[in-house]
C-alpha positions in Angstrom: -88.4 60.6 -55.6 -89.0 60.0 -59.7 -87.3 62.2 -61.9 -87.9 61.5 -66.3 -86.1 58.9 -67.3 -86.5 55.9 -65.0 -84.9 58.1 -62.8 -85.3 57.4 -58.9 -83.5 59.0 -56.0 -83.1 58.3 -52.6 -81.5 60.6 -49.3 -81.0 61.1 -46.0 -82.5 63.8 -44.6 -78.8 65.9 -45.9 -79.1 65.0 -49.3 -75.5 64.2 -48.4 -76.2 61.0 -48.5 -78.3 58.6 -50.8 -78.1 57.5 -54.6 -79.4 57.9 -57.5 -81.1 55.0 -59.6 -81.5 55.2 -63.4 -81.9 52.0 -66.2 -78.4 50.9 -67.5 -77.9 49.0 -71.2 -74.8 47.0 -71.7 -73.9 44.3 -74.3 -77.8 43.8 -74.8 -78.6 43.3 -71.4 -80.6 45.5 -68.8 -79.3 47.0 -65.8 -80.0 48.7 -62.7 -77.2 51.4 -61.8 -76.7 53.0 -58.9 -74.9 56.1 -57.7 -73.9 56.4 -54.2 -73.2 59.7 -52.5 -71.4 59.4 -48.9 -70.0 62.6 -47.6 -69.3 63.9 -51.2 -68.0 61.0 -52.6 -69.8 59.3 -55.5 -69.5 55.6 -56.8 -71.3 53.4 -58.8 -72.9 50.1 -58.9 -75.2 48.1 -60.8 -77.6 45.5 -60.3 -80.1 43.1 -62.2 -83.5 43.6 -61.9 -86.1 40.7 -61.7 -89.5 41.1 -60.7 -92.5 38.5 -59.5 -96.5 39.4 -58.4 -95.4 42.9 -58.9 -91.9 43.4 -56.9 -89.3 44.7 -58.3 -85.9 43.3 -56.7 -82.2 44.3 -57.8 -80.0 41.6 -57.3 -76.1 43.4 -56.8 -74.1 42.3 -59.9 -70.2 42.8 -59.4 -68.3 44.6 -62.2 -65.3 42.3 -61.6 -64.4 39.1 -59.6 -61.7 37.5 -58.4 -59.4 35.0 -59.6 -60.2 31.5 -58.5 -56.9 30.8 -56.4 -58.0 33.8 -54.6 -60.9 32.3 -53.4 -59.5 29.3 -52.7 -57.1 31.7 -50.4 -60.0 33.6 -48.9 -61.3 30.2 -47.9 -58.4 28.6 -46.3 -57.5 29.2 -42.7 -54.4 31.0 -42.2 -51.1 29.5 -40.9 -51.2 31.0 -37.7 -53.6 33.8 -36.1 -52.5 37.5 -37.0 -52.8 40.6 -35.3 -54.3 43.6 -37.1 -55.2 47.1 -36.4 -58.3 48.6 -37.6 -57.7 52.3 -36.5 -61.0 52.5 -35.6 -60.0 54.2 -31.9 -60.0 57.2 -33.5 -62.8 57.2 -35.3 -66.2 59.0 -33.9 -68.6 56.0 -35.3 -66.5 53.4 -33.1 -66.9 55.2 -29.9 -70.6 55.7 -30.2 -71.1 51.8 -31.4 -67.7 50.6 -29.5 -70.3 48.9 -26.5 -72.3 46.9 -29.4 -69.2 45.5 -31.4 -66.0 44.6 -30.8 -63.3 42.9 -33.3 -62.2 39.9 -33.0 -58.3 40.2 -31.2 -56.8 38.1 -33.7 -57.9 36.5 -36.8 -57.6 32.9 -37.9 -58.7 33.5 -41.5 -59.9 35.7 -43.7 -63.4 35.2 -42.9 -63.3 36.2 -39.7 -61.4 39.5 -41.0 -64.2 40.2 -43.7 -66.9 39.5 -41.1 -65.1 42.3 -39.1 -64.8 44.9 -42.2 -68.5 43.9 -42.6 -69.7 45.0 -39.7 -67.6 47.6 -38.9 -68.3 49.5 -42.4 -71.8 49.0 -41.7 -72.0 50.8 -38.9 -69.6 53.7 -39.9 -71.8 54.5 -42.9 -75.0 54.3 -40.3 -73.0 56.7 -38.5 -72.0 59.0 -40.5 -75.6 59.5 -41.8 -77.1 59.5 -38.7 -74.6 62.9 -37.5 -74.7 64.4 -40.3 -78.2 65.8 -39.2 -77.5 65.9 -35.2 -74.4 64.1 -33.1 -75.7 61.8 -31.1 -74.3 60.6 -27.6 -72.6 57.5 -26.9 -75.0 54.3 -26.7 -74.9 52.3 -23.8 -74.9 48.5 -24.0 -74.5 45.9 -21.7 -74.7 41.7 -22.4 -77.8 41.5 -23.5 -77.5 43.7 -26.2 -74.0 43.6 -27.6 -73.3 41.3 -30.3 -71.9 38.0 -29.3 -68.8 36.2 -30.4 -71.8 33.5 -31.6 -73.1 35.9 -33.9 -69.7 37.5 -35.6 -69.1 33.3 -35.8 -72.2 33.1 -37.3 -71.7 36.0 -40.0 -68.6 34.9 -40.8 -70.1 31.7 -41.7 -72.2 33.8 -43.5 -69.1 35.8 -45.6 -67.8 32.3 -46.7 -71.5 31.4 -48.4 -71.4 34.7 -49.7 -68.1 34.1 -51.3 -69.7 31.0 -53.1 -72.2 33.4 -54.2 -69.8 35.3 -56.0 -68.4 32.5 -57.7 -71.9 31.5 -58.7 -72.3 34.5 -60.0 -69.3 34.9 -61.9 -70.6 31.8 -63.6 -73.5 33.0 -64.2 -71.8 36.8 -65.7 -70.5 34.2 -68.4 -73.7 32.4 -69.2 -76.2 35.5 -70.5 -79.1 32.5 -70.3 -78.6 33.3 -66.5 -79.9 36.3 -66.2 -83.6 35.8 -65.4 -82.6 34.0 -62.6 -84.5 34.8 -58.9 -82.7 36.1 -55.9 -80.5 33.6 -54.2 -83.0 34.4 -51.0 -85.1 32.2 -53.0 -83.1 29.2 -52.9 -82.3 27.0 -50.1 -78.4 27.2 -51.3 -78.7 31.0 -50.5 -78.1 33.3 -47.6 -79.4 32.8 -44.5 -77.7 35.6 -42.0 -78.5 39.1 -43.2 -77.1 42.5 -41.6 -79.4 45.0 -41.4 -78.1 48.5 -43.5 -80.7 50.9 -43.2 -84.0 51.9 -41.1 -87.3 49.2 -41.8 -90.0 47.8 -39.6 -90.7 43.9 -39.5 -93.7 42.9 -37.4 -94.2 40.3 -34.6 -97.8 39.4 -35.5 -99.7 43.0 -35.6 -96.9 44.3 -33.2 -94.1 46.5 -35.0 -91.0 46.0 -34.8 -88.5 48.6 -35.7 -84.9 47.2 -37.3 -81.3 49.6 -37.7 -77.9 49.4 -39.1 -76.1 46.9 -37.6 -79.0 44.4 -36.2 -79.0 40.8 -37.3 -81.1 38.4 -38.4 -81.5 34.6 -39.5 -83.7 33.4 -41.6 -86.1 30.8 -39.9 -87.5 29.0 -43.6 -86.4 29.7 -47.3 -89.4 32.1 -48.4 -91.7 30.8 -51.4 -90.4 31.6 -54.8 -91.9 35.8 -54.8 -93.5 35.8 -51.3 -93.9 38.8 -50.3 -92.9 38.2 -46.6 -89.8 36.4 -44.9 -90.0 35.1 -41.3 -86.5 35.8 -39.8 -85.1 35.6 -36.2 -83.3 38.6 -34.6 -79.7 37.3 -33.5 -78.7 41.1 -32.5 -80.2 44.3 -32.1 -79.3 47.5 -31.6 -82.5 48.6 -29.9 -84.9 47.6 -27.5 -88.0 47.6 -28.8 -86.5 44.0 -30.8 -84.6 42.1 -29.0 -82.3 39.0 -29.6 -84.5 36.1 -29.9 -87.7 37.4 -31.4 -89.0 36.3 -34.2 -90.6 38.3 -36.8 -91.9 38.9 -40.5 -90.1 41.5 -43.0 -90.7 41.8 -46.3 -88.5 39.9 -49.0 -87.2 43.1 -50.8 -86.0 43.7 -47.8 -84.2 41.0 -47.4 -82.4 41.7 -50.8 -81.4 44.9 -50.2 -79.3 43.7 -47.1 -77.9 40.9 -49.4 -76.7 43.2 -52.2 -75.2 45.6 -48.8 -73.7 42.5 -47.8 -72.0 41.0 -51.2 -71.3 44.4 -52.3 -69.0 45.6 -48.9 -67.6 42.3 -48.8 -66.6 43.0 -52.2 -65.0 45.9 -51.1 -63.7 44.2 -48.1 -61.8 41.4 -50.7 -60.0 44.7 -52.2 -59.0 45.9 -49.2 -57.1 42.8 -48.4 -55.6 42.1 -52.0 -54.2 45.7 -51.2 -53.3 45.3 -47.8 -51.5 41.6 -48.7 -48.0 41.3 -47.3 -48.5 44.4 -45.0 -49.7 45.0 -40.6 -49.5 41.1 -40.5 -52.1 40.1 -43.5 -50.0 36.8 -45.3 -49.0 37.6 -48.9 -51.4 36.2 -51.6 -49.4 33.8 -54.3 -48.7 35.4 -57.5 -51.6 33.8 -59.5 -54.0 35.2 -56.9 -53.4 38.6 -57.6 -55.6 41.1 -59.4 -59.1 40.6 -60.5 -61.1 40.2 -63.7 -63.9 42.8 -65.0 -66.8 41.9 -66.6 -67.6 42.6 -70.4 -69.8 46.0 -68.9 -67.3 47.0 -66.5 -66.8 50.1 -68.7 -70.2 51.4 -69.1 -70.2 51.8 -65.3 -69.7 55.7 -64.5 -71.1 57.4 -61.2 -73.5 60.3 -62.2 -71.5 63.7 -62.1 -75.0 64.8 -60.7 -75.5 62.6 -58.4 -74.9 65.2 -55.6 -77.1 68.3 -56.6 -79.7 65.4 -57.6 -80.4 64.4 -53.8 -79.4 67.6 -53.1 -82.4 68.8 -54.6 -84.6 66.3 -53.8 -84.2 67.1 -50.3 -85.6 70.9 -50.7 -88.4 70.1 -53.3 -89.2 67.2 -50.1 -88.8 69.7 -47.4 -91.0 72.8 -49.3 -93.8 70.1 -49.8 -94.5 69.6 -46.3 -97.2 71.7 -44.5 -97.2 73.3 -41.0 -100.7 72.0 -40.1 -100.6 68.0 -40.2 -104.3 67.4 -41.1 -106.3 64.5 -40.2 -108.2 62.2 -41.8 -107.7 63.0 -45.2 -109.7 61.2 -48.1 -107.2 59.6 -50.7 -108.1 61.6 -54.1 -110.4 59.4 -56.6 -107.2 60.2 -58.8 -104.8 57.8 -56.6 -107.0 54.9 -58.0 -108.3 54.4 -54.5 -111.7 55.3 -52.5 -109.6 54.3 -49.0 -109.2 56.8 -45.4 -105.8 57.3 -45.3 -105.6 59.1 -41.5 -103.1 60.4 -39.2 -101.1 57.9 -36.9 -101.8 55.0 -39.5 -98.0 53.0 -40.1 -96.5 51.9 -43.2 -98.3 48.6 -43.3 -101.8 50.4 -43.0 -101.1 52.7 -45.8 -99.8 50.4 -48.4 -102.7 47.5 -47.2 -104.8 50.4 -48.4 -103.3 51.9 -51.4 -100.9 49.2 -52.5 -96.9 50.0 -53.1 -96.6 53.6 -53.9 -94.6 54.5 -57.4 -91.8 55.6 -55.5 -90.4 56.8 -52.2 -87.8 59.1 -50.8 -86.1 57.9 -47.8 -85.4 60.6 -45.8 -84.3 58.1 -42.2 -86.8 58.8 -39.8 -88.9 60.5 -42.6 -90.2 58.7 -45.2 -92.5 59.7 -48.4 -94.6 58.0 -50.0 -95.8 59.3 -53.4 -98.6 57.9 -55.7 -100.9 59.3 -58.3 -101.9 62.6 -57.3 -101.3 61.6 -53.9 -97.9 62.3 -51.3 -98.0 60.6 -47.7 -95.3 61.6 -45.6 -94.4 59.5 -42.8 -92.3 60.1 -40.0 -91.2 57.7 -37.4 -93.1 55.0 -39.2 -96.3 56.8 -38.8 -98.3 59.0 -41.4 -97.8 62.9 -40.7 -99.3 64.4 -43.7 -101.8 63.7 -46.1 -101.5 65.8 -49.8 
């Protein structure tokens, strides 16, 4: 939802959960920053924007990095394999996801551990957005659609590339010529496993193909420098309606938003084990790869102290605009800058053929709105619901 300012928010259906997007300047150079609300707590991160045939991507931008013989620690296998213990027993998110993933027993380095915090996080987050509006029963999976020990192989082949991505871009942090540079998805050096951290729809021709926390996907060809669209193969999926194997078409923002999830918990997941160094069986770091360094705008990176009345808010002014008679067959206003039918039942991909992207969106999981000029579409389950 817009707000003055450049201002855009984003929440679950709560307004528990969500963040808040506003323009960020620091040391002459334009940001993106984020504030993320999850159960109350706030926390900021920024990203570079870069846009191309009228996308707008934010690339994740780390506000510190690592010291080099850390990496070089992080890439090296470990001595010997080391127990560790999650505590995620106890934890309502790992009972109701327990049958899709399972740690590994042991870890042989600490890409296997990160691809395990990874995942893991993921899933809590979906979680604990998910029951915030209604509990929700265990799931039930069997082998066909839990995650394979290929796959967590296959991501934490994934968490090592990302880890040269960091470095790349902690070269690039020092070289401000950088900082037009396109997404990494771009490139044939960049990612090529993504997990899935939110609610979209690919498509399998004119089929729909609805994607959730947790699923994975591999990307089949390096998309075209801007395409719009990305053909990816599903490795894992939470659902039925697309399973492993299928191959499918989502769009390239997309793609970018599950690459900034991805470096930024990974991020967090590198923390968590210079912290945890020495202690339940993780091998102590050498001296000279302790601590990190921030970057010159570390310090102009607060979390909004509104963040949480913000999406708060959002959520009622959302709520109180939609109507108790869903009407069908509504004619798109001539001030929407559009003569097109915008009718009940039409998806995402109908709408937006029609009318184009919209000037901004609240996210509200299985409710969506769309709002243009003079013109709200609400969505829910992937389908228009209301016309106003």
């Amino acid at each position: 939802m817009a707000r003055p300012g450049g201002r855009t928010i984003f929440a679950n259906a709560t307004g528990r959960s969500g963040y808040l997007q506003r323009p960020l300047q620091s040391h002459g150079r334009s940001f993106i920053q984020r504030t993320y609300v999850h159960n109350g707590v706030s926390h900021a991160q920024i990203y570079r924007p870069w846009s191309h045939s009228g996308r707008e991507y934010n690339i994740y931008t780390p506000s510190h990095y690592y010291r080099p013989s850390f990496y070089s620690w992080a890439y090296t296998p470990w001595s010997r394999p080391i127990h560790y213990s999650w505590g995620w027993n106890a934890r309502p998110w790992y009972g109701h996801y327990g049958g899709y993933f399972t740690p590994y027993s042991t870890y042989v380095s600490p890409s296997f551990w990160l691809a395990d915090f990874l995942i893991g996080t993921t899933l809590e987050v979906a979680y604990l957005a998910q029951n915030a509006t209604a509990g929700a029963p265990p799931v039930i999976y069997n082998s066909t659609t839990a995650m394979t020990p290929e796959v967590k192989g296959i991501i934490a082949d994934e968490v090592r590339r990302q880890m040269d991505q960091a470095q790349a871009d902690q070269a690039a942090a020092q070289d401000s010529g950088q900082a037009a540079a396109a997404p990494a998805i771009f490139s044939d050096r960049g990612p090529r496993v993504f997990l899935v951290s939110g609610s979209l729809m690919g498509y399998a021709g004119n089929q729909e193909c609805p994607l959730v926390d947790g699923d994975v996907l591999q990307l089949a060809a390096t998309p075209a420098m801007g395409a719009e669209w990305a053909d990816v193969k599903v490795l894992s999926s939470r659902g039925s309606s697309c399973p492993r194997g299928t191959f499918i078409s989502v769009r390239t923002t997309d793609l970018q938003e599950m690459q900034n999830h991805m470096q930024a918990t990974i991020d967090k997941g590198m923390a968590k084990l210079q912290a945890d160094q020495g202690k339940d069986g993780i091998p102590a770091l050498p001296p000279q790869a302790l601590g990190t360094v921030n970057t010159p705008y570390a310090s102009d990176i607060r979390p909004d102290a509104n963040a949480q009345s913000e999406l708060a808010g959002a959520v009622k002014e959302a709520n109180r605009s939609e109507l108790d008679i869903i009407r069908e067959g509504v004619q798109a206003p001539a001030g929407s800058g559009s003569g097109a039918t915008i009718s009940l039942g039409m998806s995402v991909a109908e709408v937006e053929s029609a009318l184009g992207r919209p000037a901004s969106t609240v996210d509200l999981g299985s409710k969506q709105i769309f709002v243009y000029k003079d013109l709200k579409i609400t969505f829910l389950n992937g389908r228009v619901s209301d016309v106003q």
